[in-house]
TORLUMVO-607621 format. One record per residue (C-alpha): residue in one letter; x, y negated, z. Coordinates in pm, whole numbers, padded with zeros to 5 digits, always signed. Layout:
// residues N
AXYZ
...
//
This chain:
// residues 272
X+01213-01739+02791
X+00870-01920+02692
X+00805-02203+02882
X+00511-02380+03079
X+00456-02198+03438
X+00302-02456+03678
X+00631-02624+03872
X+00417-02677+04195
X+00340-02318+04191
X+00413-02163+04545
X+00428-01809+04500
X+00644-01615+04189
X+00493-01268+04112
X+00804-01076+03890
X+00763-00775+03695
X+01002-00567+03548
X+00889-00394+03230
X+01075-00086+03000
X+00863+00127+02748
X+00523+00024+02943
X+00174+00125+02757
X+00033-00163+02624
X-00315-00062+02828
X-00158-00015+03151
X+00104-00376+03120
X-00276-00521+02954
X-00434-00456+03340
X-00129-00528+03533
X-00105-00901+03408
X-00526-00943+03375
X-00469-00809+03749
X-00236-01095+03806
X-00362-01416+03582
X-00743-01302+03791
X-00561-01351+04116
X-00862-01566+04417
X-00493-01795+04470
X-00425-01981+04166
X-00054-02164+04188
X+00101-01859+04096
X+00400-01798+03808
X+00394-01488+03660
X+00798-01374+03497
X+00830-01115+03336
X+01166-00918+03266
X+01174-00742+02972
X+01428-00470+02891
X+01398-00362+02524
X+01192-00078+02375
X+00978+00018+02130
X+00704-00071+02371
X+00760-00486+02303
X+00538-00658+02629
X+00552-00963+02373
X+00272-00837+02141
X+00062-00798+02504
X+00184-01158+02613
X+00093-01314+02323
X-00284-01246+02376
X-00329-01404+02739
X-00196-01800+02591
X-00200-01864+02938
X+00132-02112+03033
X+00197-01961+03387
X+00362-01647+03182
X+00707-01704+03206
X+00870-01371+02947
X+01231-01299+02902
X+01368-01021+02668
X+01698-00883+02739
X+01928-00798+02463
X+02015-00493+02582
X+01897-00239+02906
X+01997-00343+03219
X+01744-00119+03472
X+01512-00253+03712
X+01753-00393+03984
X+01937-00568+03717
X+01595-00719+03598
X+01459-00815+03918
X+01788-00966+04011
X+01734-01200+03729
X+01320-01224+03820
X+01432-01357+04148
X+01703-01590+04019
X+01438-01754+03781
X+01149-01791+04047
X+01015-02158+04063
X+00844-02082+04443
X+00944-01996+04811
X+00762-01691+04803
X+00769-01399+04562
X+00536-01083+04503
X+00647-00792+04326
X+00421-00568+04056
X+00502-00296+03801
X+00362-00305+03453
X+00145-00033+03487
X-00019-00149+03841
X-00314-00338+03941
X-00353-00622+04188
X-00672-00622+04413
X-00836-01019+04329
X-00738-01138+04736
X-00412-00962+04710
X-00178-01287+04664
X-00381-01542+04880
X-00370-01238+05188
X-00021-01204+05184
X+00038-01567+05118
X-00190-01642+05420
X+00002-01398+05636
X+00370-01533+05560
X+00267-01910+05683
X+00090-01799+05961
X+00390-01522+06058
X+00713-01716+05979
X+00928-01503+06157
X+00847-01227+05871
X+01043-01178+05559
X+00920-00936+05408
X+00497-00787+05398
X+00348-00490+05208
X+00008-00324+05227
X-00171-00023+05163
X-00183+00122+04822
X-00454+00323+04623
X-00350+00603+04425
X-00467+00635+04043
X-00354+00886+03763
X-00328+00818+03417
X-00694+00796+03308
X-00741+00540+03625
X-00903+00759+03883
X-00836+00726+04230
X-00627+01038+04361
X-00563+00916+04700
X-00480+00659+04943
X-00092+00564+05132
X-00149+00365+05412
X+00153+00253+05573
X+00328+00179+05981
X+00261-00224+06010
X+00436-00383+06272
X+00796-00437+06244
X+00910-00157+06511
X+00710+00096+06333
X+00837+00006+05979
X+01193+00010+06119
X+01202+00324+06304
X+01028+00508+05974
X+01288+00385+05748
X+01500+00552+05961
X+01284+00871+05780
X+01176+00727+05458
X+01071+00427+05285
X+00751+00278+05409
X+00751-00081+05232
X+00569-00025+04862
X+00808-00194+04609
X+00469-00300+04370
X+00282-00467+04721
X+00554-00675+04840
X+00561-01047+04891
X+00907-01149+05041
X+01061-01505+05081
X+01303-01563+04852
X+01546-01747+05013
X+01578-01451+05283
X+01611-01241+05010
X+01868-01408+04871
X+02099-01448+05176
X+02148-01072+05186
X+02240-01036+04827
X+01944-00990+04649
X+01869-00659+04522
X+02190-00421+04396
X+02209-00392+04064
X+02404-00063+04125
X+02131+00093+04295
X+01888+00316+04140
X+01688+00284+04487
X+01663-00054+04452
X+01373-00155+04723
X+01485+00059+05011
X+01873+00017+05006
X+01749-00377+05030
X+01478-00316+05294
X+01698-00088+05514
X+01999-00337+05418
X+01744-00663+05551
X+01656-00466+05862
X+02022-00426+05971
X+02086-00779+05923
X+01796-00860+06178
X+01515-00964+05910
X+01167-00859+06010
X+00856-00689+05841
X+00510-00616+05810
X+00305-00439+05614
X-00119-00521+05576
X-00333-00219+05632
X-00570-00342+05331
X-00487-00148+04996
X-00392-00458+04785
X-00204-00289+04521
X-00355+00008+04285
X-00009+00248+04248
X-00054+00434+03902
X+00125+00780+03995
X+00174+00976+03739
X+00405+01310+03801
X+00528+01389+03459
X+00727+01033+03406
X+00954+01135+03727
X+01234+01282+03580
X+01302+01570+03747
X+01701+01592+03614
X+01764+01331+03909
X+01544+01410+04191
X+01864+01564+04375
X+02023+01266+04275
X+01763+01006+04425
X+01758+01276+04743
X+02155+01230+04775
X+02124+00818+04694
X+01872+00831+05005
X+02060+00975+05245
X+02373+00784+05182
X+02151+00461+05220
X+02025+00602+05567
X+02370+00672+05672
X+02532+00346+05563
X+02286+00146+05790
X+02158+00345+06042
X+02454+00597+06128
X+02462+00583+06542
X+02077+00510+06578
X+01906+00835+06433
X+01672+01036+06666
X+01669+01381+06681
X+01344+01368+06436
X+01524+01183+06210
X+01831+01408+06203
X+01581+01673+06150
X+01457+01473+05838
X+01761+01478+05671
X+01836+01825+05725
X+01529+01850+05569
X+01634+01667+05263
X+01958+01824+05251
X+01754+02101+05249
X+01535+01997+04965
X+01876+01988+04756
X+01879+02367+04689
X+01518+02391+04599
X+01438+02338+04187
X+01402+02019+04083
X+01016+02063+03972
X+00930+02237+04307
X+01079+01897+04506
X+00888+01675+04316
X+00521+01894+04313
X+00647+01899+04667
X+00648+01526+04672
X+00333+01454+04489
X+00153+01682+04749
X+00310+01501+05054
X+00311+01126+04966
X-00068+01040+04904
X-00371+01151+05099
X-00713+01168+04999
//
């Protein structure tokens, strides 16, 4: 791990990085290091690859990069398990390595937490780019905490990349599950049944790269069956009739080719 983060710092952004572009992990940290709110830590949780993040660390020299290399793949709940462990500060913002913060994004959520300390957990809008960094479309999210937990009753409406959460809530549910392959909302829907409460901003903080070809379509019916266990583990008794209609829907969605769900997908998730 190199050393040299600022230990006042009061807000941890971690990143979880496997086989990222050099270009698109280059923006993601600029993104970061550029943020308007400056006590910020930046870790980074590196699983290995040919893609090494160190040859795009070692160009910033800038001592709030905190960069660990596993010795062997552990997935991204594994990583962020250890992200979180590390953190130096109270509060902690999650990016990808191929997404871009918007210059406010850190001091608005910041802001929002001390001023709303009865919320663990706040997102924001997203905009959409492709691989050549053109905006596709826009996801703009429910905000209050009633709206956010009667959608993930549906689906997941807190965007991993724009979170900022407080760590030690976090932390007294257990942290993300390193078993999980849906990391974010098995912890979100698993925070909401213990009581913890959420926002999301309707500013579009984060810039989401989506690109469809890096799904991989061999587990889409596996990620569909992972998401309906997770609704049924935490909110089995409290389903509406629209949301029993949702997951007949995704039951549904289990006979259909994998390539068809996820073109499917792509055309639902973002507007325009």
């Amino acid at each position: 791990m190199t050393a040299g983060a600022e230990s006042d710092c009061d807000v941890s952004v971690v990143m979880g990085v496997w086989r990222t572009p050099a270009r698109y992990l280059r923006a993601a940290i600029q993104s970061v290091l550029d943020q308007s709110h400056r006590s910020l830590e930046l870790i980074i949780i590196e699983d290995p690859s040919e893609e090494r993040a160190a040859d795009v660390i070692g160009k910033f020299n800038d001592p709030r990069i905190r960069h660990r290399l596993r010795e062997a793949r552990g997935g991204l709940a594994s990583a962020l398990r250890e992200g979180v462990s590390l953190a130096r500060a109270p509060l902690i913002a999650r990016l990808d390595g191929d997404d871009i913060c918007e210059p406010d994004r850190l001091a608005e959520q910041r802001k929002f937490l001390y001023e709303n300390p009865g919320i663990s957990v706040v997102g924001s809008g997203l905009s959409i780019l492709d691989e050549e960094d053109r905006l596709i479309g826009r996801r703009i999210y429910p905000q209050t905490h009633d709206d956010i937990a009667a959608t993930m009753r549906r689906y997941n409406c807190i965007a991993h990349p724009s979170v900022m959460f407080r760590k030690a809530d976090v932390e007294v549910v257990g942290g993300y599950d390193a078993s999980q392959h849906l990391e974010d909302y098995e912890l979100w829907c698993r925070m909401i049944a213990g009581g913890y409460r959420f926002a999301n901003l309707p500013a579009e903080l984060v810039r989401y790269r989506f690109h469809l070809e890096s799904l991989r379509s061999t587990k889409v019916h596996s990620v569909i069956r992972d998401t309906i266990a997770v609704k049924e583990r935490y909110f089995r008794g409290k389903f509406t009739w629209g949301d029993r209609l949702r997951l007949l829907l995704e039951r549904a969605l289990l006979v259909l080719p994998p390539a068809l769900v996820l073109w499917l997908f792509s055309k639902w998730q973002y507007r325009r």
